[in-house]
C-alpha positions in Angstrom: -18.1 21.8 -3.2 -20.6 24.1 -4.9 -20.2 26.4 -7.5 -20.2 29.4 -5.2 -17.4 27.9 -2.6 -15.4 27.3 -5.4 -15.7 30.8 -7.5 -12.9 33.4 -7.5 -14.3 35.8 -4.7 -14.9 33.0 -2.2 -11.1 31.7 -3.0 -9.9 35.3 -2.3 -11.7 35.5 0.7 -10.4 32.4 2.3 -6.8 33.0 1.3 -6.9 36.4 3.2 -8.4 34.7 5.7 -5.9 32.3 6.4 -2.8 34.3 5.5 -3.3 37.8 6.8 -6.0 36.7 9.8 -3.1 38.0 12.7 -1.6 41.1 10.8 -5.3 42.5 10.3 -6.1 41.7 13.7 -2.7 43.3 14.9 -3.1 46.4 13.4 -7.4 46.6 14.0 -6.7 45.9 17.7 -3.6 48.4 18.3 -6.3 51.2 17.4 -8.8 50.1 19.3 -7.4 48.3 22.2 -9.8 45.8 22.2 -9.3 42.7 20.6 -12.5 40.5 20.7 -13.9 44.4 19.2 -11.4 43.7 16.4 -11.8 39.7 15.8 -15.7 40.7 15.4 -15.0 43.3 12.8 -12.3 41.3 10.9 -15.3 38.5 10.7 -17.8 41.6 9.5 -15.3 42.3 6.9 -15.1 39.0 5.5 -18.3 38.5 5.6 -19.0 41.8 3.5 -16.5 40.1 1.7 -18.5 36.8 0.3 -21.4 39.1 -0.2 -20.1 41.7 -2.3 -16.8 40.2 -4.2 -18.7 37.6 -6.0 -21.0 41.0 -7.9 -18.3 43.9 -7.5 -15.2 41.7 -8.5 -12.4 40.4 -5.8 -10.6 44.1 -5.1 -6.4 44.5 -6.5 -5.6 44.5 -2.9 -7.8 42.4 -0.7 -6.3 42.5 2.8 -6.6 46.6 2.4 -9.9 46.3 1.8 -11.1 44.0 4.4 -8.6 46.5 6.8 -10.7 49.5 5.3 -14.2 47.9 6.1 -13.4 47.0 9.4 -11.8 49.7 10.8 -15.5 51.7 9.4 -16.9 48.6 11.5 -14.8 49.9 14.3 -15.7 53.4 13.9 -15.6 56.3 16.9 -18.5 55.3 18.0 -20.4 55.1 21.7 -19.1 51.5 22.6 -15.2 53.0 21.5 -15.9 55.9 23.4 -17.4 54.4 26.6 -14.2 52.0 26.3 -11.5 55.0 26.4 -13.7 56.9 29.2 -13.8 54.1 31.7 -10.3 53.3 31.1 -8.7 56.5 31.1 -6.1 56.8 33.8 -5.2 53.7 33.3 -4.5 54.6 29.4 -2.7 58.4 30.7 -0.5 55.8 32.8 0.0 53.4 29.8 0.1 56.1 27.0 2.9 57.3 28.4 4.7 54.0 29.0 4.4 54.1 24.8 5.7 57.8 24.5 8.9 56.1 26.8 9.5 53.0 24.5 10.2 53.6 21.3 8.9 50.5 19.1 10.8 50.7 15.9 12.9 48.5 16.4 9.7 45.9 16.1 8.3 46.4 12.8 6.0 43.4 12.4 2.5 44.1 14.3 2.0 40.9 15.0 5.2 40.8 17.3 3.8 44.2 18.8 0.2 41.9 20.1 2.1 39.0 20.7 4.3 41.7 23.6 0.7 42.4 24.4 -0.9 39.3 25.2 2.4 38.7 27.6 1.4 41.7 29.8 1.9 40.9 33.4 -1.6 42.3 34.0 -3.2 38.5 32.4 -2.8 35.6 33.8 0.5 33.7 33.1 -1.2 30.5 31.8 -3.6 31.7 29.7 -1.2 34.2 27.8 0.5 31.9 24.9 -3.6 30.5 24.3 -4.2 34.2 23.9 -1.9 34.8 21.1 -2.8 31.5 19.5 -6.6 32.8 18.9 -5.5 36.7 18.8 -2.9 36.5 16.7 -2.6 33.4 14.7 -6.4 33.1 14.4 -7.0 29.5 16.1 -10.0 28.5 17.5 -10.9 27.5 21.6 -11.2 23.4 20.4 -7.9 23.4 18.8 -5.9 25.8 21.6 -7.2 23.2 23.9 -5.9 20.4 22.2 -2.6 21.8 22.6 -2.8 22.3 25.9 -4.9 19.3 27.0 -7.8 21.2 28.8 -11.2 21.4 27.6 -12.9 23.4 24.7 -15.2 25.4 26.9 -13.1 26.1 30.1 -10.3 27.8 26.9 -12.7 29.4 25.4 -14.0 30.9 28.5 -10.1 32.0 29.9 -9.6 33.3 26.3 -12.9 35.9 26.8 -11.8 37.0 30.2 -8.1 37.6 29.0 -9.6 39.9 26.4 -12.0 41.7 28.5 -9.1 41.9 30.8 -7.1 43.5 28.1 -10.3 45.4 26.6 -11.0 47.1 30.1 -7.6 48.1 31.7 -6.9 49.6 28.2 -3.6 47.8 27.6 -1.5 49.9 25.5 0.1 48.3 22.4 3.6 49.0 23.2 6.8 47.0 23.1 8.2 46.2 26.9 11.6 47.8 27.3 14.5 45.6 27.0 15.6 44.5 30.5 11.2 43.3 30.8 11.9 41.2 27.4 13.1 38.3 28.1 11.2 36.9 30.5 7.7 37.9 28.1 9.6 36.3 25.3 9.0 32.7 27.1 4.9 32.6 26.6 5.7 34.2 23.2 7.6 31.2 22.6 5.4 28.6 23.9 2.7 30.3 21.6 5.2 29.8 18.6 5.7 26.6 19.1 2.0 25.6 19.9 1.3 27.3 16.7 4.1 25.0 14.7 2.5 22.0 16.2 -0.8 23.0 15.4 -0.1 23.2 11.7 2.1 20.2 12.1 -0.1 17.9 10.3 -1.7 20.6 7.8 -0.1 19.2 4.6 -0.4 20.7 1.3 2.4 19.0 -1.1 5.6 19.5 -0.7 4.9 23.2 0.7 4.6 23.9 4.7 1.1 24.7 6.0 0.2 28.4 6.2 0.2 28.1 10.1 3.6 26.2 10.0 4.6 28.7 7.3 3.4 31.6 9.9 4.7 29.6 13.2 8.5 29.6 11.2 8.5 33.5 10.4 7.5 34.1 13.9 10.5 32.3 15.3 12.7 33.7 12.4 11.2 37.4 13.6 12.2 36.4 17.2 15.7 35.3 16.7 16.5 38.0 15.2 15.1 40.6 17.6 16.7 39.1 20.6 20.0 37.3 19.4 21.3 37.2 22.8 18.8 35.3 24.0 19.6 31.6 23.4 16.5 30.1 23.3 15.0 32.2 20.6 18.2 30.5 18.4 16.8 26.9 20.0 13.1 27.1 19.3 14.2 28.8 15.4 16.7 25.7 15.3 13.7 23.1 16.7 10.8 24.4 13.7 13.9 24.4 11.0 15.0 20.8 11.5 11.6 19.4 12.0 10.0 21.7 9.1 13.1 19.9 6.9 11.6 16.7 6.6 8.4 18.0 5.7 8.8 16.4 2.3 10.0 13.0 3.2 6.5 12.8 5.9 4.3 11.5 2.7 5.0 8.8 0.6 3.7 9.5 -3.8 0.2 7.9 -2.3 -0.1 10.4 0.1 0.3 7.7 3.2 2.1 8.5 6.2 5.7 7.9 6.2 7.5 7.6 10.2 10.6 9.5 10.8 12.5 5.7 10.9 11.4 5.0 7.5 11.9 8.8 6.1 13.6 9.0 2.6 16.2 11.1 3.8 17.2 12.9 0.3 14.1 14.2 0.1 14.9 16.8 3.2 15.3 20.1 2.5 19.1 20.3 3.3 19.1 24.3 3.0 16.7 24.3 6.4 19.0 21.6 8.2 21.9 23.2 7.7 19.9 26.4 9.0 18.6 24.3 12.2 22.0 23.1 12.6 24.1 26.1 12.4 21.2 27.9 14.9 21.4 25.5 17.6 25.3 25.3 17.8 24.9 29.7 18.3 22.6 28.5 20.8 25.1 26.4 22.0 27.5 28.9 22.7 26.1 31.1 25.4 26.2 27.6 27.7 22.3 28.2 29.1 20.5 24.8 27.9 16.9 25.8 27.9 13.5 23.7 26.8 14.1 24.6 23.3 17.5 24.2 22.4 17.0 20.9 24.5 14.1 19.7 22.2 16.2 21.3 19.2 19.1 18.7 20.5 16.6 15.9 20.5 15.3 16.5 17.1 19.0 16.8 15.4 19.9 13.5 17.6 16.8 11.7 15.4 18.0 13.2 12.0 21.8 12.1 12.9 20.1 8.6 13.7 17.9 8.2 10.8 20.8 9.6 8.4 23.7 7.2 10.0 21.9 4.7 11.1 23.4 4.9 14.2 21.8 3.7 17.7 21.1 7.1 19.4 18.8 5.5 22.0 21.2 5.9 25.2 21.7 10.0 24.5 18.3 10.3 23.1 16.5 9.2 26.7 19.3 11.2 28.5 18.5 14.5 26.6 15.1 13.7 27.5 15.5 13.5 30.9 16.8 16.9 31.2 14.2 18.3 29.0 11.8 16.6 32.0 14.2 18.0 34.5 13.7 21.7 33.5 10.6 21.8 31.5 7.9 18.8 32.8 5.4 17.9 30.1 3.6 15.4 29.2 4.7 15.6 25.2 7.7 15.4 26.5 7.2 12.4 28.7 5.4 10.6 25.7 8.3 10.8 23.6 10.6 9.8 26.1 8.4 6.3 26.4 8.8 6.0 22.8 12.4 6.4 23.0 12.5 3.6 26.1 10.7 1.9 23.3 12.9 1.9 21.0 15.7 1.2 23.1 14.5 -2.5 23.7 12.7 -0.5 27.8 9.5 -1.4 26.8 8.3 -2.1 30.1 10.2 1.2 31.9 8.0 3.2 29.0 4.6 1.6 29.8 5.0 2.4 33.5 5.8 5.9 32.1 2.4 6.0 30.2 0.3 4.5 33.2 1.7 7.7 35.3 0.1 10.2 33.4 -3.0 8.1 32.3 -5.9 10.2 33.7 -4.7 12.7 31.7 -4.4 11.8 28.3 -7.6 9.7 28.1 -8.0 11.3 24.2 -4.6 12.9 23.6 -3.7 10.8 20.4 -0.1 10.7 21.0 0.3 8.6 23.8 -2.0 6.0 23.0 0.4 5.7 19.6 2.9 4.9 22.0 1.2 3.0 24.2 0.8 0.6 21.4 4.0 0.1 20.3 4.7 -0.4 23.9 2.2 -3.0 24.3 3.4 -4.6 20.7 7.0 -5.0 21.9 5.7 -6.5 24.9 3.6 -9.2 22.8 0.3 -7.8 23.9 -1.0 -7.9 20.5 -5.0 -7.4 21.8 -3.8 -4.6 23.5 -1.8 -3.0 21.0 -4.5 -3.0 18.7 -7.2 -1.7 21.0 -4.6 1.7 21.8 -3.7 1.9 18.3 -7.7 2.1 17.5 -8.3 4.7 19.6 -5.0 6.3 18.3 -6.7 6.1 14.8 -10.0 7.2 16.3 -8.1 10.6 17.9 -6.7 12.1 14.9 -8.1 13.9 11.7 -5.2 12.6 9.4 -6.6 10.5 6.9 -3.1 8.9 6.4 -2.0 8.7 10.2 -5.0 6.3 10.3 -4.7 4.4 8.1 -0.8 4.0 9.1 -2.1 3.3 13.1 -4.1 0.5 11.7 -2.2 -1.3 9.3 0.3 -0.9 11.7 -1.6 -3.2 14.5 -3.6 -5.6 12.0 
């Protein structure tokens, strides 16, 4: 790293860029009503940023001035203007929608554009990519990844949805109560994407900033809509995954699997939150995709703490998971679960189902070779656990994938 990268000002720059990138974003967009308008300024801003702090001195309060810079970015200017002309009956219509909805009750903007990218006039399946990029600032490759299409054919639904948004002139409101449940499933999915994303983003003992961001989200959502039971499952699914956090890395830094987890090293404090979220979850009798996944990730720490064979309630939880929600993460666990309960065969032929569609997601040729391994396909083994080790940025996960199969 030069000396430049590595000086005060650039540091600043990157921190507000990866901890404040959705709030400024949030609050640019809800005046403008156009969010690729407001990613561009944000990315102005910055770079003003790297050109000016370095000289002038990193400011006392860094995301106000990057907010300050782009919002002059922004401006009142023709392209704002011909914006509000073109859209304005649409924006009488949805202007008062907002005067009808009081919004209070949602103080976090980030919430507000998350209710924003669920609005019934963008399409279903690209809404929960739209608040990955919009509001938790990732890029098209990695959105993708999560959701097993390709890079360009996301990044090309992620500039429609915003033009979409950009020329109807979608009002930044809150959805009344009795419309927000059934927008609070993308906002979920995005959530959760988010969590997974920033799964393997490690930085000692602390959770990633988008793991960090992914947990305060859910916490933010829980609390908004207490009634809602799956709110309480996804909360309860990022706490008792987030728990083991510490116990994932061994004092080398290598990879440690959940079977082999030091189980002291958890933090207790967000297990007994996970816990205590799914059983209020629990209580409204509604299993959903979340508090089913929430079940199947307190089932592994019960296992790994007791030492208990779970295997038999494990693959039954996962085939209602499958019944309700179809996925093919979910499907990929379940083989490793058949796996692990001695099915080795049953969990290959539930790989070779979905194999046209995971040619390079990294998960399911992991399993795949420990499939293969039980089977006592060693060649095999240790060509999927290759290209396992070829599919993931982890340094550590490598390394693990191949030691694993020499």
């Amino acid at each position: 790293m030069n000396s430049a990268a590595a000086s005060p000002a650039h540091r600043a720059a990157e921190v507000a860029a990866r901890t404040s990138y959705g709030r400024l974003v949030a609050l640019l967009a809800r005046d403008s009503r156009d969010i690729a308008a407001a990613e561009d300024a944000l990315a102005d801003a910055l770079a003003r940023a790297l050109a000016h702090w370095p000289d002038d001195g990193v400011p006392a309060n860094p995301d106000a001035w990057l907010l300050t810079v782009a919002r002059r970015q922004l401006g009142h200017g023709r392209a704002r203007a011909a914006t509000c002309v073109a859209a304005t009956p649409a924006l009488a219509l949805l202007d008062a929608e907002r005067a009808e909805t009081p919004d209070t009750d949602l103080p976090d903007e980030r919430l507000k554009l998350l209710f924003v990218c669920t609005h019934p006039a963008i399409t279903p399946r690209v809404q929960a990519p739209l608040m990955l990029q919009a509001v938790l600032g990732l890029d098209a490759a990695r959105i993708a990844a999560a959701f097993l299409v390709s890079p360009s054919a996301m990044a090309q639904a992620l500039v429609r949805a915003k033009a979409r948004i950009r020329d109807a002139g979608i009002a930044f409101t809150v959805p009344q109560l009795v419309e927000r449940p059934a927008r609070l499933a993308a906002i979920r999915t995005a959530i959760y994407a988010a969590y997974g994303a920033g799964w393997d983003q490690l930085e000692g003992d602390s959770p990633s900033d988008l793991a960090a961001e992914a947990l305060f989200l859910a916490r933010l959502v829980a609390g908004q809509a207490p009634d809602d039971p799956e709110n309480a499952g996804l909360l309860a699914l990022i706490l008792l995954c987030e728990a083991r956090r510490p116990a994932r890395r061994d004092a080398s830094g290598g990879f440690v699997p959940l079977d082999r987890q030091d189980f002291n090293l958890w933090h207790r404090d967000l297990v007994r939150e996970g816990e205590a979220a799914l059983r209020q979850a629990a209580q409204h009798g509604q299993p959903g995709r979340f508090q089913l996944e929430a079940a199947i990730q307190s089932l592994h720490n019960q296992q790994r703490l007791t030492g208990a064979d779970l295997s038999a309630p494990l693959i039954g939880l996962y085939d209602r998971l499958l019944d309700i929600a179809p996925s093919i993460g979910a499907l990929v666990a379940r083989a490793a679960a058949l796996t692990a309960a001695g099915a080795a065969p049953a969990a290959l032929a539930a790989l070779d189902a979905v194999a046209a569609r995971c040619s390079d997601h990294q998960p399911w040729w992991a399993v795949r070779a420990e499939a293969l391994a039980a089977l006592g396909d060693q060649s095999a083994a240790r060509a999927a656990a290759r290209r396992a080790a070829g599919l993931t940025s982890d340094p550590a996960v490598r390394a693990f994938l191949l030691a694993g199969r020499a």
